[in-house]
Backbone as JSON, one array per atom type, in Angstrom:
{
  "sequence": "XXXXXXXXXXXXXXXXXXXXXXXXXXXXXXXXXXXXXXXXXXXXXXXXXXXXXXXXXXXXXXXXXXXXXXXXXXXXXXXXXXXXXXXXXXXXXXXXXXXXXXXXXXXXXXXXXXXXXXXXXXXXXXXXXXXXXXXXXXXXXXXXXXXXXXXXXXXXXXXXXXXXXXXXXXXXXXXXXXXXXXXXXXXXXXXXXXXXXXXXXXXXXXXXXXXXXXXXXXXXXXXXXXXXXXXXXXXXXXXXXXXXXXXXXXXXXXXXXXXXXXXXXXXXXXXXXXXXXXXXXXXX",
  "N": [[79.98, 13.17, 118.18], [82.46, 13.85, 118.13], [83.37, 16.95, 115.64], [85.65, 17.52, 112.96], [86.48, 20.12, 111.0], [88.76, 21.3, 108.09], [90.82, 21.72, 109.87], [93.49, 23.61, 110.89], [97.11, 24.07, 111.91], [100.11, 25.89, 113.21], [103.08, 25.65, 115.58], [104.46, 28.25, 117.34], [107.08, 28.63, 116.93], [107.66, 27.51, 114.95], [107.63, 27.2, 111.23], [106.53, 26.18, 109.09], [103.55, 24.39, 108.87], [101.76, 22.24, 111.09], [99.65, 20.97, 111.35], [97.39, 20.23, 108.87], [94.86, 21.07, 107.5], [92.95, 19.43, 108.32], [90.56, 16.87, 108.7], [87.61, 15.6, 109.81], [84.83, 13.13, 111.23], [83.52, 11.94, 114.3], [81.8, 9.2, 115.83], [79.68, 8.53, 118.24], [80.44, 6.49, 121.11], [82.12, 5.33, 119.59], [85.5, 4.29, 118.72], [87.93, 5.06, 117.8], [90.93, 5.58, 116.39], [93.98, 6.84, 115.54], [96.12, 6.81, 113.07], [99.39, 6.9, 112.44], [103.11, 7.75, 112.0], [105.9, 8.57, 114.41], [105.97, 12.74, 114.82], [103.57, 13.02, 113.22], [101.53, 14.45, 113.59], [99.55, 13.55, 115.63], [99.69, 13.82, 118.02], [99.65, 16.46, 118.35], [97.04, 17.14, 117.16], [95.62, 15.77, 119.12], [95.52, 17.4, 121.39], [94.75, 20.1, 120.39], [92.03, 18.92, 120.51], [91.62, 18.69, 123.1], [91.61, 20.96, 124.37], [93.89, 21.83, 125.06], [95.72, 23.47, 123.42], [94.92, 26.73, 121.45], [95.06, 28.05, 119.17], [94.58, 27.53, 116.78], [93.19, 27.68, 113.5], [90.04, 27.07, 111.51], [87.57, 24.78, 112.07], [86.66, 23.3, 115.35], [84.99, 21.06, 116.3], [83.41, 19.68, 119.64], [81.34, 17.71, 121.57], [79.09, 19.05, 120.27], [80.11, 21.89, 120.84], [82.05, 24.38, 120.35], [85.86, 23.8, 120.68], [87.47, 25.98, 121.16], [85.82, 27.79, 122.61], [85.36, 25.79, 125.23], [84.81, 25.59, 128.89], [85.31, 25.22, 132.19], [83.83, 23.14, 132.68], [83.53, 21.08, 130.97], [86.01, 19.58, 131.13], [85.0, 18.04, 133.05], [83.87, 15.81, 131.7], [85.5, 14.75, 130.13], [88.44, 12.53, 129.71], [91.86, 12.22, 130.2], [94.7, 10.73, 128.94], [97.96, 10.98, 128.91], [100.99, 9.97, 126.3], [103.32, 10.18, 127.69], [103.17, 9.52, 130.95], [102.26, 11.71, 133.21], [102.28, 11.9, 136.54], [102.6, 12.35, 140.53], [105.82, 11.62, 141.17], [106.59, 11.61, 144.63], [104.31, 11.05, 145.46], [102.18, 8.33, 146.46], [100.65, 5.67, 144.41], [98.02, 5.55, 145.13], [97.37, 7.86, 146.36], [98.49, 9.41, 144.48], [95.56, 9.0, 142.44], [93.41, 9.59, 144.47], [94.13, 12.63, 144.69], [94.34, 13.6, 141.71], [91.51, 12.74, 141.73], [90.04, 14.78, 143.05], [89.95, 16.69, 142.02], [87.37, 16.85, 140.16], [83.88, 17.56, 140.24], [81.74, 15.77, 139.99], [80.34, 12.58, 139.76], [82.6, 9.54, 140.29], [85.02, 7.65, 139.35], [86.07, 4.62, 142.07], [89.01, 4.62, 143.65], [90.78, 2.48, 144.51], [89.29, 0.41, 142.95], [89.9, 1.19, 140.61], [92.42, 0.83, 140.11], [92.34, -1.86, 140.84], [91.7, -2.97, 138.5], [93.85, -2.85, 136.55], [95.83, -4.05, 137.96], [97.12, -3.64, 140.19], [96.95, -3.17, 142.9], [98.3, -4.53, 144.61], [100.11, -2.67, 144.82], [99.42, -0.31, 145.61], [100.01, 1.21, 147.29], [102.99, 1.92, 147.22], [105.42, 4.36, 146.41], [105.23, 6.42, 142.94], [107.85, 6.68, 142.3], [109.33, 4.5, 142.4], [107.8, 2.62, 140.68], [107.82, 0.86, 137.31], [108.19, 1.44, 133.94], [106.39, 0.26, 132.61], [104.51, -0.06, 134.76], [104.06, 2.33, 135.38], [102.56, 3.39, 133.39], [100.38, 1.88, 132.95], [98.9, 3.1, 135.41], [98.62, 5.88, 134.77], [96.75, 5.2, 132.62], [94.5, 4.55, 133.73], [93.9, 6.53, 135.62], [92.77, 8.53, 133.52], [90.01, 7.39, 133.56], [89.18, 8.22, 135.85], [86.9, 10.67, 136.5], [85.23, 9.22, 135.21], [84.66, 9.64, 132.41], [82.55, 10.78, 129.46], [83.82, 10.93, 126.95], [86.88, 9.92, 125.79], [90.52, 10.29, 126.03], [92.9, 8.79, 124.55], [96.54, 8.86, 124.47], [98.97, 6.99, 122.61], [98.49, 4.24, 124.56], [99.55, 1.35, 125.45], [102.03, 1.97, 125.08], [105.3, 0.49, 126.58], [103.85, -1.77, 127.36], [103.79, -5.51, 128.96], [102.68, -8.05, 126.95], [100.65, -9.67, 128.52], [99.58, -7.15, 129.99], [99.14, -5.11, 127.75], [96.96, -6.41, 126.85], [94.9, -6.42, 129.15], [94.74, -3.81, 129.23], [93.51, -3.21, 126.82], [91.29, -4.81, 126.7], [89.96, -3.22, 128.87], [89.48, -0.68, 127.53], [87.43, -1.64, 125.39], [85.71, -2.66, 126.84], [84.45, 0.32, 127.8], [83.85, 1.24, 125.54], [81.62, -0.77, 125.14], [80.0, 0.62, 127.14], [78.87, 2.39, 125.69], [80.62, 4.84, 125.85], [83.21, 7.28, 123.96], [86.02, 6.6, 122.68], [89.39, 8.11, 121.85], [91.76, 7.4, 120.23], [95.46, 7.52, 119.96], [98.23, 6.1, 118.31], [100.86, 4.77, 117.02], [101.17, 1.6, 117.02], [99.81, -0.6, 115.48], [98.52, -3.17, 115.27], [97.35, -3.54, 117.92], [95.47, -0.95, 117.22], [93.69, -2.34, 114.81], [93.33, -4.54, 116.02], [90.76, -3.12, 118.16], [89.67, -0.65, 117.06], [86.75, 0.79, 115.58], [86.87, 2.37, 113.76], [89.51, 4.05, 111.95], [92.34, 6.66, 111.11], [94.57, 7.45, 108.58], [97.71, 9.23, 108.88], [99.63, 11.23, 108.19], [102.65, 13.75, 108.21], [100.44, 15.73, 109.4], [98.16, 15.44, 107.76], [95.29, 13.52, 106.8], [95.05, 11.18, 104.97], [93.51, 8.28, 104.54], [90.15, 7.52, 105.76], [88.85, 4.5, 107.3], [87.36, 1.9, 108.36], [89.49, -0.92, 109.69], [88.86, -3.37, 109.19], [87.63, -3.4, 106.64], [89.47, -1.67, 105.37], [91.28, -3.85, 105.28], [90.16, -5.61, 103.02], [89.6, -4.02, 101.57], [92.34, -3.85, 100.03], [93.8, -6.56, 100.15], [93.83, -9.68, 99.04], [91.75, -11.66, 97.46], [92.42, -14.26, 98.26], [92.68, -17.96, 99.51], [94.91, -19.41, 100.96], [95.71, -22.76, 101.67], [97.03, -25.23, 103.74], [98.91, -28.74, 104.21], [99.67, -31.94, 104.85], [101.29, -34.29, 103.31], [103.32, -37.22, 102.56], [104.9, -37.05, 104.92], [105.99, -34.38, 104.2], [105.56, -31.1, 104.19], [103.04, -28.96, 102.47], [102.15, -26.57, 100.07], [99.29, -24.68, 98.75], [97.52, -22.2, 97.26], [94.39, -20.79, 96.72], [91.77, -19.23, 94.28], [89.56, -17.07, 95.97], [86.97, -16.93, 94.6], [84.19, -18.54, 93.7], [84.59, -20.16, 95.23], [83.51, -23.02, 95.94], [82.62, -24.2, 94.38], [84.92, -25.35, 92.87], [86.51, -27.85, 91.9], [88.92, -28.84, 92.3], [89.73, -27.65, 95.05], [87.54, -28.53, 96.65], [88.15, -31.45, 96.56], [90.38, -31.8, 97.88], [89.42, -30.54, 100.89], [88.7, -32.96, 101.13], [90.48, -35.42, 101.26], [93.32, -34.5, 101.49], [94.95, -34.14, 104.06], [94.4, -31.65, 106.15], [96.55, -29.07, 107.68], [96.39, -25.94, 107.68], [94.73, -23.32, 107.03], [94.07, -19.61, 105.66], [92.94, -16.63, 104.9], [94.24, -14.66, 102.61], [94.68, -11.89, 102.99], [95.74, -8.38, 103.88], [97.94, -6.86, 105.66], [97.44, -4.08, 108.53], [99.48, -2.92, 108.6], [101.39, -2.5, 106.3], [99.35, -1.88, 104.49], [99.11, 0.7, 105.61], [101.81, 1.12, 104.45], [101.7, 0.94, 101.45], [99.44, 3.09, 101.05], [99.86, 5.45, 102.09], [102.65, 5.49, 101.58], [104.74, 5.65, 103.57], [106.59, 4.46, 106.08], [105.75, 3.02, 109.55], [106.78, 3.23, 112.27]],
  "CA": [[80.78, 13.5, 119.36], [83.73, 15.04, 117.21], [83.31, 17.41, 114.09], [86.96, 18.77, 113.02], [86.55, 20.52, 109.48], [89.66, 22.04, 107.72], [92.01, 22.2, 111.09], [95.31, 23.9, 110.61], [97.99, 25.0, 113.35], [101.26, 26.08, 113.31], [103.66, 26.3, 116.53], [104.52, 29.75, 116.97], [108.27, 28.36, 116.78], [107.84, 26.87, 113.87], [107.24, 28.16, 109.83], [105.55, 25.34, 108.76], [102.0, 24.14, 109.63], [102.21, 20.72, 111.74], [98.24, 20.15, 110.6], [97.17, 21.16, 107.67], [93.63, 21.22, 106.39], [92.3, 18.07, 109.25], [88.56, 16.9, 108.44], [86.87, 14.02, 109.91], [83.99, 13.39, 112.46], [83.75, 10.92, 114.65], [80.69, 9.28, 116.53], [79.08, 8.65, 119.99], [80.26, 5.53, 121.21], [83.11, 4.94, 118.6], [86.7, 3.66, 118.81], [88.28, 6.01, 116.64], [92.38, 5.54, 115.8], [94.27, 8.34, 114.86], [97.72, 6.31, 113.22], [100.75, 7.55, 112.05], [104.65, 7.79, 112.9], [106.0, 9.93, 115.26], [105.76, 13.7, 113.94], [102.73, 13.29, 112.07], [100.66, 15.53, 113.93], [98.77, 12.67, 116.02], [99.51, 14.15, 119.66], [99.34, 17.94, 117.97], [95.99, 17.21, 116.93], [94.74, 15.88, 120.4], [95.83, 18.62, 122.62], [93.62, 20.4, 120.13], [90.75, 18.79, 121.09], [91.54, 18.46, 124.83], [91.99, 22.6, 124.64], [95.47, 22.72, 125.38], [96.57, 24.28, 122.01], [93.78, 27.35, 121.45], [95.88, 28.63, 118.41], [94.07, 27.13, 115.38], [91.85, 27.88, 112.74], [89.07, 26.16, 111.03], [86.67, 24.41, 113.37], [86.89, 21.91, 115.79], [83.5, 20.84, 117.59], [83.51, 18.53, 120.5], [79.84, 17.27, 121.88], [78.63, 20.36, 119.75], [80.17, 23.25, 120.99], [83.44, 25.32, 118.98], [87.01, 23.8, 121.54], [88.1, 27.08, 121.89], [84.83, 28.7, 123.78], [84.75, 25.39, 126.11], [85.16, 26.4, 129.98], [86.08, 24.02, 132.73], [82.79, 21.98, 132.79], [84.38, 20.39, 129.77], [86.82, 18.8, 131.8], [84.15, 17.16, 133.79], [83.16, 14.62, 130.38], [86.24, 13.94, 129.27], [89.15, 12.24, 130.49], [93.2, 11.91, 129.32], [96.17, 9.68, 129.03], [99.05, 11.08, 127.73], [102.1, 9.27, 126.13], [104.46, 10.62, 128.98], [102.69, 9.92, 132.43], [102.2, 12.92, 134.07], [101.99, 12.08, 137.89], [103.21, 13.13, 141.17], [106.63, 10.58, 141.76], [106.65, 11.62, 145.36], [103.33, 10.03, 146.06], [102.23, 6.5, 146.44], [99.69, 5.37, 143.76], [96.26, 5.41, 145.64], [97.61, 9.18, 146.8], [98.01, 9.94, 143.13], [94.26, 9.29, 142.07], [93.0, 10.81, 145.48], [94.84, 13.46, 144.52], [93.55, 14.25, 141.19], [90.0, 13.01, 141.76], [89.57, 15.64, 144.04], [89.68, 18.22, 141.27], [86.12, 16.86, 139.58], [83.13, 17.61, 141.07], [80.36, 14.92, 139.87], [80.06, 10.99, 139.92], [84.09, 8.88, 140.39], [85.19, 5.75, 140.06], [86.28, 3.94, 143.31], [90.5, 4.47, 142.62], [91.28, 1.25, 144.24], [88.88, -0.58, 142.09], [90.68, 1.54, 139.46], [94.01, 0.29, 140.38], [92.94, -3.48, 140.49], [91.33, -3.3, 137.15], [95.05, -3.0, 136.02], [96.84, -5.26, 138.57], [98.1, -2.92, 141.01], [96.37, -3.07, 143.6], [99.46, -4.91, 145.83], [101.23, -1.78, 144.9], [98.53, 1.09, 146.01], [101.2, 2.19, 148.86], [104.22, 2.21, 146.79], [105.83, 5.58, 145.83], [105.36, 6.39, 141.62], [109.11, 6.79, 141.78], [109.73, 3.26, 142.3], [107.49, 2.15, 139.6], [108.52, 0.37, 136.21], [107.64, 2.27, 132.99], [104.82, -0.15, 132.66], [103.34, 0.32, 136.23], [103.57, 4.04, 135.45], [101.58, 3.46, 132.04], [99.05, 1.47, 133.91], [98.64, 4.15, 136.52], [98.62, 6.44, 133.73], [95.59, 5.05, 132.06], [93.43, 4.77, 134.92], [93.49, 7.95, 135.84], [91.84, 8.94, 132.73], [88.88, 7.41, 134.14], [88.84, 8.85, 137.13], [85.84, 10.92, 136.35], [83.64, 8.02, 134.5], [84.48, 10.57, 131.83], [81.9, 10.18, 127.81], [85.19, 10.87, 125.77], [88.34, 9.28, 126.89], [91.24, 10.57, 124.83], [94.36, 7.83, 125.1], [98.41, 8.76, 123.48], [99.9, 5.31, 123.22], [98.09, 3.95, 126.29], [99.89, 0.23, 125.42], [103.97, 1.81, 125.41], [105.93, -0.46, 127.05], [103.26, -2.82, 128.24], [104.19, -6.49, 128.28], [101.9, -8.72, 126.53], [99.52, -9.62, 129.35], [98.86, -6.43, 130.57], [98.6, -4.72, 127.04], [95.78, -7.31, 126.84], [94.51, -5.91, 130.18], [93.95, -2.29, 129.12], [92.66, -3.24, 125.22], [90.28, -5.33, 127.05], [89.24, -2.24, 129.56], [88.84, -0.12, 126.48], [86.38, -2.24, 125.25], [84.23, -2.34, 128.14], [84.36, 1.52, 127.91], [83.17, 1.35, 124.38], [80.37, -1.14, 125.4], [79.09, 1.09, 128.08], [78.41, 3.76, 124.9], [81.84, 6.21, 125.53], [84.07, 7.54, 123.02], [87.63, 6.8, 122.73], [90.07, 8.56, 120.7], [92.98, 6.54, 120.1], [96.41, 8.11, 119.07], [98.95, 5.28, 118.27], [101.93, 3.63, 115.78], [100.81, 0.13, 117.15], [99.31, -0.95, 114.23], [98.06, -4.37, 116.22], [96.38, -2.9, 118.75], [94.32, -0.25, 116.59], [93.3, -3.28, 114.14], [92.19, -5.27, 117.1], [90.33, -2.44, 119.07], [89.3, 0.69, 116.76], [86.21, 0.67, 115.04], [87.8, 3.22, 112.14], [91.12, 4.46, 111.65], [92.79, 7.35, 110.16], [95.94, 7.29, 108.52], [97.37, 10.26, 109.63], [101.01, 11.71, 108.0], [102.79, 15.04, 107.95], [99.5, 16.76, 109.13], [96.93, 15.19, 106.54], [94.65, 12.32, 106.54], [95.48, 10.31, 104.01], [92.05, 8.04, 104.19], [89.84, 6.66, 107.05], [88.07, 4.02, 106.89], [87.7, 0.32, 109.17], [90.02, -1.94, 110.08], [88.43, -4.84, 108.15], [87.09, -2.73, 105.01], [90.58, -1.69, 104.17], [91.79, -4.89, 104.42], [89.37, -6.35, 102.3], [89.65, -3.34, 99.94], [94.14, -3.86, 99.9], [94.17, -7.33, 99.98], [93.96, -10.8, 97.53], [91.26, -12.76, 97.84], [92.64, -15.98, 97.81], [92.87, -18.61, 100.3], [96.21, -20.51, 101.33], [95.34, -24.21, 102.09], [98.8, -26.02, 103.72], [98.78, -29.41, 104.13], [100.51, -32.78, 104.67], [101.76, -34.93, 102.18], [104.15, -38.28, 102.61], [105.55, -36.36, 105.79], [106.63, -33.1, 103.73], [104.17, -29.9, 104.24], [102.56, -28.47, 101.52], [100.69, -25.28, 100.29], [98.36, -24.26, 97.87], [96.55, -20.89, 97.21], [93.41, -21.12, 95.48], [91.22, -18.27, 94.28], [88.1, -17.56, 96.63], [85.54, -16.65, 93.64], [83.52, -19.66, 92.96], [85.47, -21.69, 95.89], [82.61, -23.72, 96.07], [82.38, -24.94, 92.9], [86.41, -25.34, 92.81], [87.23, -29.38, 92.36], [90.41, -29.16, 93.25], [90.04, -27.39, 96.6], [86.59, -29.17, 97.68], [88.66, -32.44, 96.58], [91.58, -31.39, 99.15], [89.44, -30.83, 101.73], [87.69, -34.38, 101.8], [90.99, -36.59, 101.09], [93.89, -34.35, 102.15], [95.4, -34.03, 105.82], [95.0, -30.1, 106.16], [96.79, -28.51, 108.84], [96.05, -24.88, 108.11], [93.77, -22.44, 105.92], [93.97, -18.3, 106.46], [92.82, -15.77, 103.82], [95.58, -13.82, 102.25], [94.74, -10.68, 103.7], [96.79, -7.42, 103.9], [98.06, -6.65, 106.93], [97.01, -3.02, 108.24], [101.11, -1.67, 108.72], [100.98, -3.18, 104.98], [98.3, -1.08, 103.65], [99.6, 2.17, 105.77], [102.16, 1.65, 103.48], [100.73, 1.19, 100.68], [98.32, 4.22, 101.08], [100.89, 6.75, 102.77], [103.97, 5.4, 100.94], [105.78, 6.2, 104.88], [106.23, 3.54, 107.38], [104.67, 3.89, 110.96], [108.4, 4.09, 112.67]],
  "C": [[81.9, 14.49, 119.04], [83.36, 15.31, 116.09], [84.82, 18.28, 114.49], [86.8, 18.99, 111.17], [87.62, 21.42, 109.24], [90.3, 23.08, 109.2], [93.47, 22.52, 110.69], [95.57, 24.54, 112.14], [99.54, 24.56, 112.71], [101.94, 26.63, 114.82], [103.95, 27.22, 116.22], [106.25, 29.6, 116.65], [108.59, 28.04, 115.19], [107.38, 27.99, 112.16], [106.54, 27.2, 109.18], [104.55, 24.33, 109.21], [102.67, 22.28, 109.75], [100.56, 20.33, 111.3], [97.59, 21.08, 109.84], [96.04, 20.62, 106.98], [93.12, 19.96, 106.94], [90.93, 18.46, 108.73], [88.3, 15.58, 108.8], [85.94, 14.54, 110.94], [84.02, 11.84, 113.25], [82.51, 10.51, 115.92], [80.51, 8.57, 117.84], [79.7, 6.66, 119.67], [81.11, 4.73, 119.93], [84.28, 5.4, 119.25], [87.41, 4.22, 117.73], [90.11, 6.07, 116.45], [92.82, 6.19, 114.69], [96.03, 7.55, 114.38], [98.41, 6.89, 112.58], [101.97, 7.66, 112.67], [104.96, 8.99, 113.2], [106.61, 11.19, 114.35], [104.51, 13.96, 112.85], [101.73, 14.28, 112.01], [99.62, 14.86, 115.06], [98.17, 13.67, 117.72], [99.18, 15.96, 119.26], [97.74, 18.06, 118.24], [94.79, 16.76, 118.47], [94.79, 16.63, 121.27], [94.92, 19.82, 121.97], [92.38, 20.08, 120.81], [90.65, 18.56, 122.51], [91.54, 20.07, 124.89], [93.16, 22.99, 125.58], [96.08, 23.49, 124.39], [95.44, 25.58, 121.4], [93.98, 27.77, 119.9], [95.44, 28.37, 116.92], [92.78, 27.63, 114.54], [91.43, 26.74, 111.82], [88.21, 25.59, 112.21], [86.73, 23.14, 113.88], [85.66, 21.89, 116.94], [83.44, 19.29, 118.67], [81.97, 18.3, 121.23], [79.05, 18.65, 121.59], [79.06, 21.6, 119.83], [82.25, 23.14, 120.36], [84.33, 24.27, 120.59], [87.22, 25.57, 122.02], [87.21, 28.02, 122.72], [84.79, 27.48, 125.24], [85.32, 26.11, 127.34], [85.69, 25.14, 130.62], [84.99, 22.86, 132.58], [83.72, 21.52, 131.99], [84.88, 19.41, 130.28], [86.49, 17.54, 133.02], [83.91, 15.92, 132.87], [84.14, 14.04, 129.61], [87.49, 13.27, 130.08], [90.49, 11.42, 129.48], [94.19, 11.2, 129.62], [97.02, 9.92, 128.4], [99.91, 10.3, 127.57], [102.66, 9.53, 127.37], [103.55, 10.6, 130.0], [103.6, 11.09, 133.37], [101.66, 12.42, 135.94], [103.11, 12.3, 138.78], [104.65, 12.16, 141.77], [107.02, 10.47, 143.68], [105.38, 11.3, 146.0], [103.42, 8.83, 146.01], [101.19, 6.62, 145.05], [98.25, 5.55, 144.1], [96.19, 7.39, 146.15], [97.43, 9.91, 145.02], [96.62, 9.9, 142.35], [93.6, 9.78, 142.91], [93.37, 12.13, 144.8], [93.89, 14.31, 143.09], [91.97, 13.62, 140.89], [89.34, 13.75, 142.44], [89.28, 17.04, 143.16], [88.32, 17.93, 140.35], [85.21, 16.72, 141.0], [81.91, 16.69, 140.9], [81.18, 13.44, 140.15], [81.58, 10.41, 139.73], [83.85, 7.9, 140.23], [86.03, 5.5, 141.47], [88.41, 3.54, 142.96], [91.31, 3.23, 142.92], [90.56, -0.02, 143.72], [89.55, 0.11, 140.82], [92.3, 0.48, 139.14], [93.82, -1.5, 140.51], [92.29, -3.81, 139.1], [92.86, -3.7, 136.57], [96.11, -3.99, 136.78], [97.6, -4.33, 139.5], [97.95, -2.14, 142.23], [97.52, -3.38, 144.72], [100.03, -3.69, 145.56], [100.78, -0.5, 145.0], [99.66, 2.01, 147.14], [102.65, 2.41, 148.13], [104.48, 3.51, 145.92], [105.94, 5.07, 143.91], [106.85, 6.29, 141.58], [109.92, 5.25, 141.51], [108.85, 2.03, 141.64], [108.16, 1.89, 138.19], [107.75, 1.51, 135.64], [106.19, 1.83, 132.9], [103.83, 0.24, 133.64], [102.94, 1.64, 135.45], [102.51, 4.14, 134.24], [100.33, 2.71, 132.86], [98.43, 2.56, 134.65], [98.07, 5.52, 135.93], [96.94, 6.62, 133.28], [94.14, 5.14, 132.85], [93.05, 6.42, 135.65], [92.7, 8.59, 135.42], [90.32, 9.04, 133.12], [87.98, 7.75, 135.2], [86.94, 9.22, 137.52], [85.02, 10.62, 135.64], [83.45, 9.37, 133.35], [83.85, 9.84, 130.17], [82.99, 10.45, 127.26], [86.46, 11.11, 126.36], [89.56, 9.76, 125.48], [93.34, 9.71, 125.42], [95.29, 8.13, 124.13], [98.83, 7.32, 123.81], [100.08, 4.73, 124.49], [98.81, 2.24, 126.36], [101.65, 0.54, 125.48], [103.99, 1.36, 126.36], [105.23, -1.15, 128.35], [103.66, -4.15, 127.75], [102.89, -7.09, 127.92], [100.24, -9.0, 127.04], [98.74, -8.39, 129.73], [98.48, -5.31, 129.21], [97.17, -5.77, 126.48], [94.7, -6.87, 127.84], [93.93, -5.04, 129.58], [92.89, -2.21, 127.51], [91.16, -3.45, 125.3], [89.26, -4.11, 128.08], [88.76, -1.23, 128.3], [87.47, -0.27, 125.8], [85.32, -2.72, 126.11], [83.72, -1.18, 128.12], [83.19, 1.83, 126.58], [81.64, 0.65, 124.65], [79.31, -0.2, 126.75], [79.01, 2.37, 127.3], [79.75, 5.01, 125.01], [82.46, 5.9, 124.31], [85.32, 7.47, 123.46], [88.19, 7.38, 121.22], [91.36, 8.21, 120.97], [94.07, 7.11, 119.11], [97.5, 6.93, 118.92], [99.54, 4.83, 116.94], [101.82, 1.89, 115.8], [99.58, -0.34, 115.92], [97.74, -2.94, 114.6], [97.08, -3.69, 116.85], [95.18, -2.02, 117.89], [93.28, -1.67, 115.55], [92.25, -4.08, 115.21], [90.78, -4.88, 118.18], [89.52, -1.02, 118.2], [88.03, 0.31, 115.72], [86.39, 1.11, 113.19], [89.36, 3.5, 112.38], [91.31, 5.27, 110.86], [94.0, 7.33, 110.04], [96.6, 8.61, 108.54], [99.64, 10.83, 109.13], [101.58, 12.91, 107.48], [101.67, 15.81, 108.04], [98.49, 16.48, 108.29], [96.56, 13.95, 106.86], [94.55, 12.15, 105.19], [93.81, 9.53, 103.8], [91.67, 8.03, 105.77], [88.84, 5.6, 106.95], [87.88, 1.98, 107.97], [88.56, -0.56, 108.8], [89.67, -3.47, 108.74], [88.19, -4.39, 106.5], [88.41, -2.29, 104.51], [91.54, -2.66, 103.97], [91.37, -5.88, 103.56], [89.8, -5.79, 100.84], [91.12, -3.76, 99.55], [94.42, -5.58, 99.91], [93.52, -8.72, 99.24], [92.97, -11.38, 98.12], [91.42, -13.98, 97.46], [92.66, -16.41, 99.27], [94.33, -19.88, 100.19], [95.89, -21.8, 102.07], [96.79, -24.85, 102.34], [98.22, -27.45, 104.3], [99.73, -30.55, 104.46], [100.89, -34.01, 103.91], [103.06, -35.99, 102.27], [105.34, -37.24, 103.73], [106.16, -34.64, 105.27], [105.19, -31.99, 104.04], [104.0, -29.29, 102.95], [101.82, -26.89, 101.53], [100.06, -25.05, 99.03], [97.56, -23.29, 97.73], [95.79, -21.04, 96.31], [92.46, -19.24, 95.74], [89.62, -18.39, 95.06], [86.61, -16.8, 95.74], [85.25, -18.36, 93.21], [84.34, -20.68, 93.85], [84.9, -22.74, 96.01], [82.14, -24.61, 95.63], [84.36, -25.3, 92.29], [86.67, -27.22, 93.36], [88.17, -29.46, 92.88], [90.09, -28.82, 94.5], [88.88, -28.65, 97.26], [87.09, -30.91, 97.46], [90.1, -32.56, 97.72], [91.14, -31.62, 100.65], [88.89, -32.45, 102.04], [89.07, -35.26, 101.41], [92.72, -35.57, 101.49], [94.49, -33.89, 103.86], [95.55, -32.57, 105.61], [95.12, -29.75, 107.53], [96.43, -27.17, 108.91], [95.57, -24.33, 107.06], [93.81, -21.04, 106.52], [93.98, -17.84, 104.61], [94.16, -14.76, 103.49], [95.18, -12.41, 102.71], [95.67, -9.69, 104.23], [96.86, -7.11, 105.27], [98.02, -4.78, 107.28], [98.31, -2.0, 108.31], [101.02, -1.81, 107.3], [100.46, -2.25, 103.94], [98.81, 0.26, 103.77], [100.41, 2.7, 104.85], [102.39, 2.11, 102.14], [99.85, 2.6, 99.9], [99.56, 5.38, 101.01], [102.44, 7.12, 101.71], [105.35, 5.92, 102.03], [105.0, 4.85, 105.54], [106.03, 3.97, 108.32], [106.21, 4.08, 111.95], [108.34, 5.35, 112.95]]
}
């Protein structure tokens, strides 16, 4: 779906390159997380591939063809969410996806089944101006989909959602993914990508650092042991045992058959953890 081989750009403001020497690909029907802290090049690099930035060399191929020859079709297959919602505050909500679903010309989604996917359906008549940050991020994201677009490209589609409703859109993501689209996920939420991205690149000052899944680099970065806690003449206990040969391990398989265990979790690196680790920069 994406080939980007040895991508550089420099603003024309600037004297030093904001991406420098990008390479990855990324496939049909993959969940792809682009992480790093702000400045790293995250949102640079997607306005690349949306063809807002034309200005770069090396090659960047999007469902086969070069970014910088696409035309408007283009804009028919894909569909965006930037960090900063971009809509019209002097509309209502159901006026704002009218609005821009009127500029594609093939197959829509239905914008007030858009709007109750996210919960905001009681609030289809209410002016954007008198929306929270969240509403507006909700409102935001949906849009994207407007045109039932194969590669969805989301900037920190979870800022300042509360709990429930960043649960909401993680969970719409993943419907997206099961119906075969591509997402390309730009985000410092470290949570969210872990729970939702099939890969991940770590992504600082302009360079990928590695990329590689969610689970595989915390397998590769972290201990295999297991923490066994426990209770003991009312006091809690813990115990870490090594998980080679746990099986054959008297002590533990004597724990579980005669002590009271309240909890067991693999020591496992956590993936902000590893970023730093790898990067040697926190996501901040």
């Amino acid at each position: 779906m994406i080939h980007v081989n040895q991508l550089y750009f420099t603003y024309p403001a600037n004297k030093d390159e904001t991406i420098k020497g990008m390479c990855f690909k990324i496939e049909e029907g993959e969940v792809f997380g682009f992480l790093g802290p702000s400045g790293a090049g995250k949102s640079t690099a997607q306005k690349i591939l949306i063809g807002i930035l034309k200005g770069y060399s090396g090659s960047v191929k999007v469902m086969g063809k070069e970014i910088r020859n696409v035309r408007k079709d283009y804009y028919e297959k894909i569909g965006v969410s930037f960090e900063l919602p971009n809509l019209y505050n002097k509309f209502t909500a159901i006026e704002n996806l009218n609005f821009f679903s009127s500029f594609y010309t093939g197959e829509k989604e239905d914008p007030k089944q858009l709007l109750e996917m996210v919960g905001l359906e009681q609030d289809a008549q209410t002016r954007v101006s008198n929306y929270s940050k969240g509403m507006k991020m909700r409102l935001n994201f949906v849009r994207s989909l407007l045109n039932k677009p194969e590669l969805i490209f989301l900037d920190e589609p979870t800022s300042g959602l509360d709990p429930v409703n960043m649960e909401k859109i993680k969970d719409i993501i993943l419907k997206k993914k099961a119906e075969g689209k591509t997402i390309f996920l730009t985000t410092h939420n470290m949570n969210v990508a872990e729970e939702i991205c099939d890969r991940v690149a770590f992504v600082v000052d302009g360079q990928i650092n590695i990329i590689d899944s969610p689970r595989d680099l915390k397998l590769r970065y972290g201990q295999k042991k297991l923490q066994v806690e426990y209770r003991e003449n009312n006091q809690m206990k813990s115990v870490v045992f090594s998980m080679e040969g746990l099986g054959d391990n008297t002590d533990f398989v004597n724990m579980i058959k005669f002590k009271d265990i309240e909890r067991m979790h693999t020591q496992e690196a956590k993936l902000q953890d590893i970023f730093i680790k790898v990067t040697g920069r926190t996501i901040t």
